[in-house]
C-alpha positions in Angstrom: 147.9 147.5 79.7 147.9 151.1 81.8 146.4 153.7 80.5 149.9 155.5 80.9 152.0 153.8 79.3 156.3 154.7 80.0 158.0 153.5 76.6 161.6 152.5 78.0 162.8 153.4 81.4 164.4 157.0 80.6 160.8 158.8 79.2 160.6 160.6 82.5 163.8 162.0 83.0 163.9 163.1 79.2 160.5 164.3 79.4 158.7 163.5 76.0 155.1 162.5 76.3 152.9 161.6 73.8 148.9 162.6 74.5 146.6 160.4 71.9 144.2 157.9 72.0 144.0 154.2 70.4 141.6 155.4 67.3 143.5 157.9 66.3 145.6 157.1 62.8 148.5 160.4 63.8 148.6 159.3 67.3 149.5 155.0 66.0 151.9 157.1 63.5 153.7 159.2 65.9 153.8 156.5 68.8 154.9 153.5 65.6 157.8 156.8 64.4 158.9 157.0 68.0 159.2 153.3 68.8 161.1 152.5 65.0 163.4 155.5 65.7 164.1 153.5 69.8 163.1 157.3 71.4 161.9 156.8 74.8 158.4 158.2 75.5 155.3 158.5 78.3 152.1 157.8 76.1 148.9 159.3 78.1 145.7 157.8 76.5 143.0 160.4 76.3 140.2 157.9 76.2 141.4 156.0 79.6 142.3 159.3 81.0 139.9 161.7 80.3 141.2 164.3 82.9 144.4 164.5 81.0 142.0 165.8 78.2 142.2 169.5 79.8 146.1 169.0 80.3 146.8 168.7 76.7 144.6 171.1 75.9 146.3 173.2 78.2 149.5 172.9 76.6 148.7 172.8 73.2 145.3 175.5 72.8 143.6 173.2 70.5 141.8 170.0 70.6 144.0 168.4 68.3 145.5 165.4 68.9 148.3 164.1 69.3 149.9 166.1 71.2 153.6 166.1 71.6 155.4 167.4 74.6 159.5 167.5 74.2 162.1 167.9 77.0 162.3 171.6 76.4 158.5 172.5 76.9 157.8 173.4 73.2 155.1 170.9 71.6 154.0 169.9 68.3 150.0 169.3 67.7 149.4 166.4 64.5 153.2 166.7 64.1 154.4 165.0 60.6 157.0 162.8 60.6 159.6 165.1 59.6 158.4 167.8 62.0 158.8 165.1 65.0 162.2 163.8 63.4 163.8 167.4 62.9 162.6 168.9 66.6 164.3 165.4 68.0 167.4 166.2 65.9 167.5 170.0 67.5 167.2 168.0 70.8 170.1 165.7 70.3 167.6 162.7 70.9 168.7 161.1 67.5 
């Protein structure tokens, strides 16, 4: 398994990326909510990428993870279930 991981074909073009790593129990909920709800995502695993590290930090201003990156360049960091399914909802991804 990559490091990067593209979760259906379209995650690129709709632009919602996931920054986490494997040990974290958010990052398994977001990635599990995601995958249950069939929304197409690019996971970036901190731990194997440790250079992306500065990128979500970049984006989000905290250390915090995971990091959520929608289509429209707004972000959520440690998003709850119902924060990620309402800002999906505003998106018309759902």
């Amino acid at each position: 398994m990559t490091s990067t991981e593209t979760h259906e074909p379209a995650a690129t073009e709709q632009g919602l990326t996931v920054f986490g790593a494997e040990w974290c129990r958010d990052c398994r909920r977001t990635k599990a909510q995601l995958d249950g709800l069939g929304v197409p995502y690019r996971y970036v695993d901190l731990e194997a990428e440790p250079d992306a590290v500065e990128v979500a930090r970049e984006i989000s201003g905290r250390t915090q993870i995971p990091v959520v990156l929608y289509p429209d360049s707004t972000h959520h960091v440690e998003p709850s279930n119902a924060d990620v399914d309402a800002k999906l909802r505003e998106l018309g991804l759902l």
